[in-house]
Every structure is written in C-alpha cells, then in structure tokens.
C-alpha positions in Angstrom: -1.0 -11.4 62.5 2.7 -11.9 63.2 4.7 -12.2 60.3 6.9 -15.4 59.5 10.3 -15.3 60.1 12.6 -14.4 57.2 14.2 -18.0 57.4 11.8 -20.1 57.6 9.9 -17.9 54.6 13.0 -18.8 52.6 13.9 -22.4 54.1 16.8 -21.9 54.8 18.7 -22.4 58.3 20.2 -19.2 59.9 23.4 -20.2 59.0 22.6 -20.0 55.5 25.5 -18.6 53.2 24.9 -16.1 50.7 24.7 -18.5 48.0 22.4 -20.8 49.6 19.6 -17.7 50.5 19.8 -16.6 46.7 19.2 -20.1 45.2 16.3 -20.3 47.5 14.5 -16.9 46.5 14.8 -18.0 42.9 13.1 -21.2 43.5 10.2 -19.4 45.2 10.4 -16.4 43.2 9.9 -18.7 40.0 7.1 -20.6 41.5 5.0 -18.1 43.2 5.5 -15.2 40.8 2.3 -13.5 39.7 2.8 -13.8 36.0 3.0 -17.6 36.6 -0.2 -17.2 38.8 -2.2 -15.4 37.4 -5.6 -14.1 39.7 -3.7 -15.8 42.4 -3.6 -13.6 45.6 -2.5 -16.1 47.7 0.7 -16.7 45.6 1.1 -13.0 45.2 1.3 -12.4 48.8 3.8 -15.2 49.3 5.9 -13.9 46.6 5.9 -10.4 48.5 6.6 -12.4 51.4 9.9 -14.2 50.1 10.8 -10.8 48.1 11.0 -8.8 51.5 12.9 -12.1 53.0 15.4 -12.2 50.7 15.8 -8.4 50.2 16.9 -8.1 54.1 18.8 -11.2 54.6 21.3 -10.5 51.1 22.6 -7.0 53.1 25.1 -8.0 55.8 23.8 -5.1 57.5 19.7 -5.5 57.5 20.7 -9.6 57.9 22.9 -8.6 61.3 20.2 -6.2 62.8 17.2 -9.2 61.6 19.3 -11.9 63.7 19.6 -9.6 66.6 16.4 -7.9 66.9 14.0 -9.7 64.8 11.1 -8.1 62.7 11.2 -4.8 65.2 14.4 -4.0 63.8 12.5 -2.5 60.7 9.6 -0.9 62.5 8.8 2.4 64.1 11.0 4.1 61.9 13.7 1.7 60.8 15.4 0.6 57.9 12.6 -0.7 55.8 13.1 -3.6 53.2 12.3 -2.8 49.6 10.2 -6.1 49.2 7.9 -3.9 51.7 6.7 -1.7 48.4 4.8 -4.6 47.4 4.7 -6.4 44.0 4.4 -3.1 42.1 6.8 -1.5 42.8 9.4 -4.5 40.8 8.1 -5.5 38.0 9.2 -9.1 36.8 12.3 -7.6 34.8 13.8 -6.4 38.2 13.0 -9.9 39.3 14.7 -11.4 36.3 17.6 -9.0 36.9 18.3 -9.9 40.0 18.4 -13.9 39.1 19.9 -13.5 35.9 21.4 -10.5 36.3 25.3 -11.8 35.8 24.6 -13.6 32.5 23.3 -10.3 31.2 26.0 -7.7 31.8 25.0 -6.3 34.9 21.5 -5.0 34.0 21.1 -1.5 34.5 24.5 -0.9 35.8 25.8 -1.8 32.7 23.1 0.8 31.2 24.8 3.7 33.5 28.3 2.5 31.8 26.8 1.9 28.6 28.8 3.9 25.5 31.6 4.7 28.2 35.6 4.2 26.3 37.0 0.8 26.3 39.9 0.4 28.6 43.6 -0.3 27.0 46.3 -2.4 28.5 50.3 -1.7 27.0 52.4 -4.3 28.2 55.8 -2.1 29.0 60.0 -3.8 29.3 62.5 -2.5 31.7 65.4 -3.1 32.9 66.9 -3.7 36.4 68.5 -0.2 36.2 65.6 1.6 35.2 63.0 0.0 37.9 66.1 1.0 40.3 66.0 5.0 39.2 62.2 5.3 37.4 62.2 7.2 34.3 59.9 8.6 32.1 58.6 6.5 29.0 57.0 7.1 25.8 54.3 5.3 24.1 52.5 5.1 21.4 48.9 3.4 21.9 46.6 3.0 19.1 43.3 3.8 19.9 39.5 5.4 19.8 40.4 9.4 20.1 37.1 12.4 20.4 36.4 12.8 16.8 37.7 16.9 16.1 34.8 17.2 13.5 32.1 16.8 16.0 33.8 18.0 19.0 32.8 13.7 20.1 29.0 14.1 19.6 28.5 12.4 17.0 26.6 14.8 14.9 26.9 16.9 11.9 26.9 20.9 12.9 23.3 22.1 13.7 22.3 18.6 14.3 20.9 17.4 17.7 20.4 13.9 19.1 17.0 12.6 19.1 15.1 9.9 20.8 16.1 6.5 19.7 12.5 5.0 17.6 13.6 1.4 18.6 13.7 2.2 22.6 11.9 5.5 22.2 14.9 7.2 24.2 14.8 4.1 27.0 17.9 2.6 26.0 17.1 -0.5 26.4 14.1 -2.9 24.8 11.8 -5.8 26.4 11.1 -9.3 24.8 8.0 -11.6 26.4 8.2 -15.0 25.7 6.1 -16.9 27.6 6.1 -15.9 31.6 9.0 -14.7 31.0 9.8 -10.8 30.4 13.8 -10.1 29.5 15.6 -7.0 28.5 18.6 -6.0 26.6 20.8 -3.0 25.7 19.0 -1.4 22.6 21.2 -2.6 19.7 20.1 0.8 17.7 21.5 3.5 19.9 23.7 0.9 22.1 22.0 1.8 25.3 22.2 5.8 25.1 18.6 6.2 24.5 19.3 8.5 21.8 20.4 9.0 18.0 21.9 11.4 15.2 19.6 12.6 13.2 22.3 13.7 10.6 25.4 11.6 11.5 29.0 13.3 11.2 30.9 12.7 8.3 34.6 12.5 10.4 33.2 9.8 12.8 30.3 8.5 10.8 28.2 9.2 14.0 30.3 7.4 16.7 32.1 10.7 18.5 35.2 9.3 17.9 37.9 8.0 15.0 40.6 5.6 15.2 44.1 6.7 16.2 47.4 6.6 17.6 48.2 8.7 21.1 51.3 9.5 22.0 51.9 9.5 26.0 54.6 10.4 28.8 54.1 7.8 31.3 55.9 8.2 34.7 57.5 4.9 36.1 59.0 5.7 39.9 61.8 3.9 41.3 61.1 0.9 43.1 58.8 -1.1 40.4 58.3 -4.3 40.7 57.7 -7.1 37.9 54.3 -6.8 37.3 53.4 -3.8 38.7 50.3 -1.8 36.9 50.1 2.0 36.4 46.5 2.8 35.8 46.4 6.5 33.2 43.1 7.8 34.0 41.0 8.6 30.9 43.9 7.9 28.8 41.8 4.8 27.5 39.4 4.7 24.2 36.8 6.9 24.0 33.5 7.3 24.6 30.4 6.5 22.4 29.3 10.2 21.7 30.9 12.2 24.0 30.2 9.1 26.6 33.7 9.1 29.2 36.7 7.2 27.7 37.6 4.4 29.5 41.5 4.0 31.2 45.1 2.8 30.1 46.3 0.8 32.4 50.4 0.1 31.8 51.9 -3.7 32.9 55.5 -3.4 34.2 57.7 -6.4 32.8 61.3 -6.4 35.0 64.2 -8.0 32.8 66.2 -10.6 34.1 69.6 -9.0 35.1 72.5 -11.3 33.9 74.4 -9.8 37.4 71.6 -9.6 40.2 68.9 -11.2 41.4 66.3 -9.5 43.1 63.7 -10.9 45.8 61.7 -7.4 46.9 63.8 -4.4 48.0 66.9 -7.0 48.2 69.5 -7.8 45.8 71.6 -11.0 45.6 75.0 -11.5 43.8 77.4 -14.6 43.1 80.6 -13.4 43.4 83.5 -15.6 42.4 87.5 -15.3 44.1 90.0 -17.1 44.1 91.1 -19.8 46.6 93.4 -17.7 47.5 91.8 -14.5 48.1 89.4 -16.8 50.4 92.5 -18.2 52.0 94.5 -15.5 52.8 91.8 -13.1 52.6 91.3 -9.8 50.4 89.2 -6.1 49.6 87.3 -6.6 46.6 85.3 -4.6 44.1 82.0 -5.7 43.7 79.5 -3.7 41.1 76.1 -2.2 42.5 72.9 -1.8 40.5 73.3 2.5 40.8 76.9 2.2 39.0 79.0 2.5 41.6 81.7 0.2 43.1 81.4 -0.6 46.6 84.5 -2.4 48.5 84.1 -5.4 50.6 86.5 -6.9 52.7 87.1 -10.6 52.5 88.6 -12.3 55.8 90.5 -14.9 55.7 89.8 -18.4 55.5 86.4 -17.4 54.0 84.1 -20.0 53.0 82.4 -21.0 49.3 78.9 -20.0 50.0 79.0 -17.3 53.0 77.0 -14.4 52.6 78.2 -10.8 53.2 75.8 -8.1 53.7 76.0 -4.5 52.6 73.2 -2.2 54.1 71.0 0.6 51.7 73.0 -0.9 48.9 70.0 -2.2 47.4 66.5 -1.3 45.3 64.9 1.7 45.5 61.4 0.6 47.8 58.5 2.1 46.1 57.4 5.5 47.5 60.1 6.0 49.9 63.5 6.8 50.6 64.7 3.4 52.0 66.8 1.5 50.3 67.0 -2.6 50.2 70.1 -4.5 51.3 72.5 -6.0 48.5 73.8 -9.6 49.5 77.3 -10.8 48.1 77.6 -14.6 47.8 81.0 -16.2 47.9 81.9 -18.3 45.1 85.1 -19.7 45.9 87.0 -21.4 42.7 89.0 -24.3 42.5 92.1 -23.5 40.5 92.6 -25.4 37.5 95.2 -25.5 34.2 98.1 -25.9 36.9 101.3 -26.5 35.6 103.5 -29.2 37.3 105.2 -27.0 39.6 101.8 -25.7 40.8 100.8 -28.9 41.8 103.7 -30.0 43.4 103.7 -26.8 46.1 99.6 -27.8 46.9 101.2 -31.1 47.7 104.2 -29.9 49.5 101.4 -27.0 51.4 99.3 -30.4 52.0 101.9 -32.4 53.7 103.5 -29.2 55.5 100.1 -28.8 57.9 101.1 -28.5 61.7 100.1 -31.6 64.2 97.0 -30.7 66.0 96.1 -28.0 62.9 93.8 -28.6 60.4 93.8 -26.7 57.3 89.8 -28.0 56.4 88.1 -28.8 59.5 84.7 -29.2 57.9 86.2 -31.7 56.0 87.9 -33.4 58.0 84.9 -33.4 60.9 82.7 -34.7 58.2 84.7 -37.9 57.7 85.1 -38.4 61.3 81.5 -38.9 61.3 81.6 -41.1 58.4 84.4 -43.2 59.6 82.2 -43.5 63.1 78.7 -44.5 61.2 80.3 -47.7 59.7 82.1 -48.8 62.5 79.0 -49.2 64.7 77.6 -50.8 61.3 80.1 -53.5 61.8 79.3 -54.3 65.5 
C-alpha cells in the first residue's frame, strides 16, 4: 500500500514553517501515543506514521530531497528516517524530550555537559591609548580551581568512584505520573552516574575548592568597545575531574576627553583663532600614539571644515592598517576686546573693497532672505 504523504500525515501545507510542523507532531504525538492507547494498533501505527513524518520534514536536508523526490528519496538505499525503527526503538521519554525538551535543559545533551566548569565573565576598562597599542593585563578572578588533594576526582586516596544507588550509574532518574513518563538529572551524583565512596577531605568530594586565579590576558591593538576575548578552560572547574568551563573577558573603551572614535577612524574638535582661520596657519594637533602631527590651515578657512590626515588613526584589529584621524575646525569668536580692539574690526569692516566681500556666505544668505519677503509682499 502506498504510504501517505508526509504532509498530509501531519496537516500541514507544504509551506509549513518549522514551528508550525513541530506544533503539529505534538498534537498527534499526544493523541495517538501508545501509552494513551493502550492495545490500540491502529493508533500505534499512526503514531509511527506521524513520528517518521515529522522526523524527515524537521532536517532541511531529508525535508529538500522529500519535496523533490517524494517517498523514493529514502528507498533502495537512502537516507532512512529514524521514525522508520518503529515505536521501540523511542520510548515515550525520547518523545517527551523532543516536545519538552527546551523547558528541561536540553535532555541528554545537557547529560553529555553535565558536571562540566561554569563559565566566568570579567568585565575589563581601558583606555583609548591602550585599545590603540594592546597590552597585556592582569586579573585576578575568583573561582572553582582542581582541588590539589584529590588531583580533581573527588575522592580520598585509594578510593574509587562507584555507581550512583539513586540512578544505579544512569545519571539520570524517571518519574511516571499518569501517561506521562519524565526524566531529570540525578540530584545524587548531578548527572555523572557515579559517586565517592570516601569523599576527599580538601574538596569534600566535589574535585575542586574555591579560589582566586591569577591570569595574563592579551588585549591586541585595535579593540573595540565591547569586544570579548574568550580564555579557553580558564573558567571554573569541573565536577570531579569533569572539563572546566571558559573565561570569557568584556572590553569596556573609556571615553577620551580628546577623540572620538567611530571604527578605525578618529575625530577631533580643534579650536583657532579667527585669525589663524583668516590669514591662515600650521598647527600642532595631538595624535592618539603621542606624537604631534602638523597641519596646515589655509586661509580663509571655515568653522566646521574637516581636514583629513591618512594612517593617523586606530590600530584595525589583526592588521597593519591604520584608520584616518579627522580634524574639525572650530573657529572662535574673539571676546574680552578692549576698546581699541573693537574699533580696528570696525575700521577692517568699513575698509572692504567694492565688489569684495569679506563673508560671502553671509552675505548670499540674506540675499535670499531679502528675496523671500519681497515676493511675500506681491
């Protein structure tokens, strides 16, 4: 007898998204299961039936060679679906740990992780310098280190781990209630399947004591804020000789009260005088490596325009390039004139040539004022 097709087993449409194919399969996974049908070969079948639907269309890969060549794309050979093994080979846990699996750490992937060292965040401060160079740092994290004692198993010399009497060595343990069939990481021996039989004095049995570590950590040139540097096995560790987990480092940039950075580029409000802008001028302006770097100011410059100085800028991560460093002109109004002062601006006003303008965007501006309300007026 031709088999159903995998959609319409599901009822679903072939455009069903991922989400949509897994809240069907647990609707007819609930109902046709055979610990809610007990004797029940018809539900049994159907429940193999939507198992080996569901199992091909969640992989992108089995789903793609389905659409294209149908049921013949597992036959003769091919790719077989697990829900072909028949109801015996899952038992309802796997069932339930595939619905439920999320809102119960992971199942047995958090079993092959279980005991495994806690990872450790240290939230690190630099400066604008210092992600400009790199340096080397060093920190102090407290922390879970291999207990000396036991050498990190756990035990007392002579003494050997021993199957766990709560999970008998399974590392996990299975509650019925009802239909329903759950399990759990053994709380006894935390999922290890196993325990001390004479605990070590040092560690109390854990592997491991509570202390501070002392690392070098290598920042390169070129950080940015936020950036994280991940210490592998530098973390707590594990349960019994288990892995220790990782230290990962967060990268903090300080605000510089000179620069402002946006990526490999740096930025810079530079203030001069009116009449360095006037008549024009070389100035000094600081970079973030120490050094001064000259920059010629032309004259008649303009508050606001923007001067460019090539490689001048950050460090870019894991290269030898260099950002650009931008100067901003700031031009400043002069102010606390004496009497005399003022009476030369007003002399320098008065003395401009016929035909010349000493501020043209000024003066252009107006113009355009003066021409917007006369043609209010008519």
């Amino acid at each position: 007898m031709a088999k159903q097709d995998y959609y319409q087993t599901l009822g679903v449409g072939r455009d069903a998204n991922q989400e949509a194919l897994k809240k069907a399969y647990r609707a007819l996974a609930m109902k046709f299961h055979p610990d809610r049908n007990p004797g029940d070969h018809t539900a049994e079948q159907k429940f193999k039936d939507v198992s080996e639907a569901y199992d091909v269309l969640k992989d992108d890969q089995k789903r793609a060679a389905y659409d294209r060549f149908g049921h013949a794309a597992f036959e003769n050979g091919g790719p077989r679906s697990n829900g072909g093994a028949g109801f015996n080979g899952a038992g309802f846990a796997d069932i339930f740990e595939e619905m439920f699996g999320d809102f119960m750490g992971g199942g047995r992937r958090g079993q092959q992780a279980s005991g495994r060292g806690s990872d450790l965040r240290y939230n690190m401060q630099i400066t604008l310098e210092e992600a400009f160079a790199g340096k080397t740092a060093t920190v102090r994290v407290p922390s879970s280190v291999k207990c000396e004692e036991c050498n990190g198993s756990g035990g007392e010399k002579g003494s050997h781990p021993v199957n766990c009497p709560t999970c008998h060595g399974h590392g996990r343990t299975r509650m019925t209630q009802g239909f329903f069939t759950m399990e759990r990481t053994c709380g006894n021996c935390g999922g290890t399947g196993k325990v001390i039989e004479k605990p070590c004095r040092g560690c109390s049995g854990g592997g491991r004591v509570r202390r501070e570590k002392t690392l070098n950590v290598n920042i390169p040139a070129g950080v940015e804020d936020g950036t994280r540097i991940r210490l592998a096995g530098e973390g707590e560790a594990g349960l019994r000789s288990a892995p220790p987990g990782d230290l990962y480092i967060f990268l903090s940039v300080q605000a510089h009260r000179l620069f402002e950075r946006d990526g490999p580029d740096l930025h810079c409000k530079v203030p001069v005088s009116m009449i360095t802008a006037t008549l024009g001028d070389t100035i000094e302006v600081p970079g973030v490596d120490g050094t001064r770097m000259r920059l010629a100011i032309p004259a008649g410059a303009q508050a606001g325009q923007q001067f460019r100085l090539r490689g001048k800028g950050m460090s870019v991560l894991r290269s030898t390039a260099r950002g650009d460093f931008f100067v901003h002109l700031a031009v400043e109004t002069p102010v606390n004139l004496s009497r005399k002062q003022q009476e030369l601006l007003r002399e320098f006003d008065k003395a401009g040539g016929k035909g010349k303008s000493h501020s043209p965007q000024a003066e252009g501006f107006f113009a355009k004022v003066k021409d917007l309300w006369q043609e209010l007026k008519e």
